[in-house]
C-alpha positions in Angstrom: 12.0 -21.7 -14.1 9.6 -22.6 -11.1 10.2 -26.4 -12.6 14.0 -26.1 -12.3 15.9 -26.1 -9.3 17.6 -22.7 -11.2 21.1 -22.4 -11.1 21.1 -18.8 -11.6 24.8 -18.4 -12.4 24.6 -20.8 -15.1 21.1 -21.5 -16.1 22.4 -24.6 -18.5 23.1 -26.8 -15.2 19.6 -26.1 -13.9 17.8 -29.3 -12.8 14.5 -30.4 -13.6 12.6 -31.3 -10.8 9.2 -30.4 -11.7 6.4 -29.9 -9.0 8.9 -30.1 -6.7 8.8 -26.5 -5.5 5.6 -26.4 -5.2 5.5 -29.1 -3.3 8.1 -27.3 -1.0 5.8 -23.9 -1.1 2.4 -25.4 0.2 4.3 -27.4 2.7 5.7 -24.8 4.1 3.9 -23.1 7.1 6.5 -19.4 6.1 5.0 -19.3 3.3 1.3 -19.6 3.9 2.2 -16.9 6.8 3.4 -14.7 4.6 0.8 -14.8 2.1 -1.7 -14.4 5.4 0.2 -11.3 6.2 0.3 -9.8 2.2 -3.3 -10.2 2.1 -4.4 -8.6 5.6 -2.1 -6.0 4.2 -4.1 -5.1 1.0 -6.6 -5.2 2.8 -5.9 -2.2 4.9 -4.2 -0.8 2.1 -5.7 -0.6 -0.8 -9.5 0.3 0.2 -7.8 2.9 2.5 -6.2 4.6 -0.6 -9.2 4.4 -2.9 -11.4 5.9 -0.4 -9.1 9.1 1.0 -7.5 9.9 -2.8 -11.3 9.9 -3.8 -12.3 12.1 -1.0 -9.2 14.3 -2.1 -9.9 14.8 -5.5 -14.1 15.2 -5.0 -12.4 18.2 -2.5 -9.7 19.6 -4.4 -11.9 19.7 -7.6 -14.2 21.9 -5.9 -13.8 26.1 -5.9 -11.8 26.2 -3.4 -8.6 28.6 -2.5 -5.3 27.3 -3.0 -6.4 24.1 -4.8 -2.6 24.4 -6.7 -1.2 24.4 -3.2 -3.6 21.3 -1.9 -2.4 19.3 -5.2 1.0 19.4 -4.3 0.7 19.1 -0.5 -1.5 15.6 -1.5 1.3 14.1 -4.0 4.2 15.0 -2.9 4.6 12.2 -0.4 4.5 10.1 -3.3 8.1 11.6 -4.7 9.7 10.5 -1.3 11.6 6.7 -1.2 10.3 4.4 0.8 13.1 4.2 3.4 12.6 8.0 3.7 9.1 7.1 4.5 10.0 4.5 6.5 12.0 6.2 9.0 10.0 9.0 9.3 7.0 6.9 10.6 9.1 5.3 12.6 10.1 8.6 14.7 6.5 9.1 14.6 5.6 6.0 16.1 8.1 5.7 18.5 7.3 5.0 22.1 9.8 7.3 23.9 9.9 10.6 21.5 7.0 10.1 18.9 4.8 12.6 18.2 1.9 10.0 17.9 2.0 8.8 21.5 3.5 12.4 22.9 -0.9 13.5 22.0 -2.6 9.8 22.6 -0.3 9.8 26.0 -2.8 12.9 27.1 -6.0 11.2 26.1 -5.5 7.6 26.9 -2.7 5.9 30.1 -1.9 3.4 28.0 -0.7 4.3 24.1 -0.3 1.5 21.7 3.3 0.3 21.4 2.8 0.3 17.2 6.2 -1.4 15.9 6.4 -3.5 18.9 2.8 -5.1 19.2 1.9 -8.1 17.3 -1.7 -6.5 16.8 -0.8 -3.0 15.6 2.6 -3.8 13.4 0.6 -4.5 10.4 -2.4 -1.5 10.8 1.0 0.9 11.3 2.8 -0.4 8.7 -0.2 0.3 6.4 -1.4 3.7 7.2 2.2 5.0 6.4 1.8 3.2 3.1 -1.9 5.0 2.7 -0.5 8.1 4.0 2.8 7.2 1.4 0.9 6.1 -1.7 -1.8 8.1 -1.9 -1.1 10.9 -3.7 -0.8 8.9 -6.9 -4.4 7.5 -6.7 -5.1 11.6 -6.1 -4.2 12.8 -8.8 -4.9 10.0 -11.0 -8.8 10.2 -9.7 -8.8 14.2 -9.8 -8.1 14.2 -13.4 -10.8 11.9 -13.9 -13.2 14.0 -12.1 -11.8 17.2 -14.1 -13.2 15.4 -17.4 -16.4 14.6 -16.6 -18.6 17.0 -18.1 -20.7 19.9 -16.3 -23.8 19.2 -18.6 -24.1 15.5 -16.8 -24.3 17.4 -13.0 -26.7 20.7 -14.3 -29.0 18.0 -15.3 -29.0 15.9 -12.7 -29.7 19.1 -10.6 -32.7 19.7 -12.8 -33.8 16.0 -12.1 -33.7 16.7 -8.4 -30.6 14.8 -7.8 -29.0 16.0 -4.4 -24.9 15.7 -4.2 -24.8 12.0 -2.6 -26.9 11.4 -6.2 -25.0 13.0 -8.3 -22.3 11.3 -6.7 -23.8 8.1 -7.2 -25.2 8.5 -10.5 -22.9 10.4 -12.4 -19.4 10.7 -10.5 -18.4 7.2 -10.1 -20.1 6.1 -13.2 -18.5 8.5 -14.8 -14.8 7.6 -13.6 -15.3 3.8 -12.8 -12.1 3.1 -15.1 -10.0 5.7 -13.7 -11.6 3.8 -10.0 -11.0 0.1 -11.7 -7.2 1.0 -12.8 -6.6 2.4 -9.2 -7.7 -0.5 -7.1 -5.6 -3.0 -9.4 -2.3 -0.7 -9.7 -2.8 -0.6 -5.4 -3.5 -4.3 -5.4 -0.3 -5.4 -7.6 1.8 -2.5 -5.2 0.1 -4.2 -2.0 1.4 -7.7 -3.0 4.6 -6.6 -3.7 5.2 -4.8 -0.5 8.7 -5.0 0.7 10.6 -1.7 1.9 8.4 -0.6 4.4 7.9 -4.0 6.3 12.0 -4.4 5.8 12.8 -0.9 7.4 9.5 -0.8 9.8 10.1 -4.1 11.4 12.5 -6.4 9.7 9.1 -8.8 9.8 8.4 -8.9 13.6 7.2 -9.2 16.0 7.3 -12.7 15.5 6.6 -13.2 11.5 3.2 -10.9 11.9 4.7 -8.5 9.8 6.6 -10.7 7.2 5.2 -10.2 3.9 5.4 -12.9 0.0 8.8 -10.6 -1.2 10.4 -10.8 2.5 9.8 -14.5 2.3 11.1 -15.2 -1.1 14.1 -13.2 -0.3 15.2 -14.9 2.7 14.5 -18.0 0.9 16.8 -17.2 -1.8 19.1 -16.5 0.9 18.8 -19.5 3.1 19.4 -21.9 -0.3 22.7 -20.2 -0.5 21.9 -18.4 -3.5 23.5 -15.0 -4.7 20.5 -13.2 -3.1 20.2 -9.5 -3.5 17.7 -7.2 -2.4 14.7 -6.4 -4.3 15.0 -3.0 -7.1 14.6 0.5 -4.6 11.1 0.8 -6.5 9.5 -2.2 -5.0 6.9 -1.0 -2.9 
């Protein structure tokens, strides 16, 4: 298809065109913006997420009270949509009534305007996704912990091994493919961002914010084509 200029309403007159839109692509100072953007954005985003769901299943996994209670509170984020998410950070982040500023505004004169400023769009846009998307990487990491075996810690402990040991020699060892499927599941979810962007900050201020799916969309839309918006699970 990506030789074609696609007639998606009847594929049969689709012409071939070959390199032609890529060609377009890398000429196109949009798209290397938006692919700027997506990859500032996994970057925020996806060692964020590794690091806190970690941290939350190393915690919940130990005997602690309520750990049923903590499970839930950690994941259930995850069940919301993301425009649910969306707008809910964006009350939080508001500069008149947010509950964000409402605290900084008795620490600091000047709170950041998050939405609005070309330097903060991106890191808020991100932490509600962290804050969003974490609870899967929790739970997914937790029940990798769960199956590692006491045996593997009780003789570390006889070894000497203190817990940042342990947790370097047998932990992540341990659950590096439970780690390795989380990273890329967050990676492929990172490049595919879409909804909160959209909701957050329709791509402003000034394109800092625009993301690869935003792009293709509107380009699909500018070409005239029957564009509709990407599926409600798009990240």
């Amino acid at each position: 298809m990506s030789l074609f200029d696609w007639n998606a309403i009847n594929p049969a007159q689709s012409e071939f065109i070959g390199l032609g839109n890529y060609a377009q692509l890398v000429n196109d100072p949009q798209f290397w913006n938006a692919l700027k953007n997506t990859g500032y954005f996994a970057l925020l985003t996806v060692p964020s997420i590794v690091v806190v769901a970690l941290g939350l299943a190393l915690g919940v996994n130990r005997d602690v009270k309520g750990k049923g209670l903590l499970r839930a509170v950690f994941f259930s984020p995850y069940i919301l949509t993301v425009s649910v998410t969306a707008l809910v950070w964006i009350d939080l982040y508001s500069t008149q009534y947010g509950m964000i500023n409402h605290y900084l505004g008795m620490i600091m004169a000047n709170p950041p305007q998050w939405l609005q400023s070309r330097l903060w769009a991106m890191p808020s846009i991100a932490m509600t996704t962290v804050w969003w998307l974490v609870g899967f990487s929790f739970v997914i990491l937790l029940a990798a912990r769960q199956s590692v075996p006491d045996y593997l810690y009780e003789a570390a402990k006889l070894d000497g091994a203190g817990t940042w040991r342990q947790f370097r020699d047998v932990t992540v060892p341990q659950i590096r493919h439970a780690i390795f499927f989380v990273v890329i599941i967050n990676l492929i979810w990172a490049f595919q961002v879409y909804g909160q962007p959209y909701v957050m900050t329709a791509g402003g201020p000034g394109q800092t914010t625009e993301t690869l799916v935003m792009y293709l969309y509107q380009s699909r839309s500018a070409s005239g084509a029957s564009a509709t918006p990407p599926p409600s699970g798009t990240c």
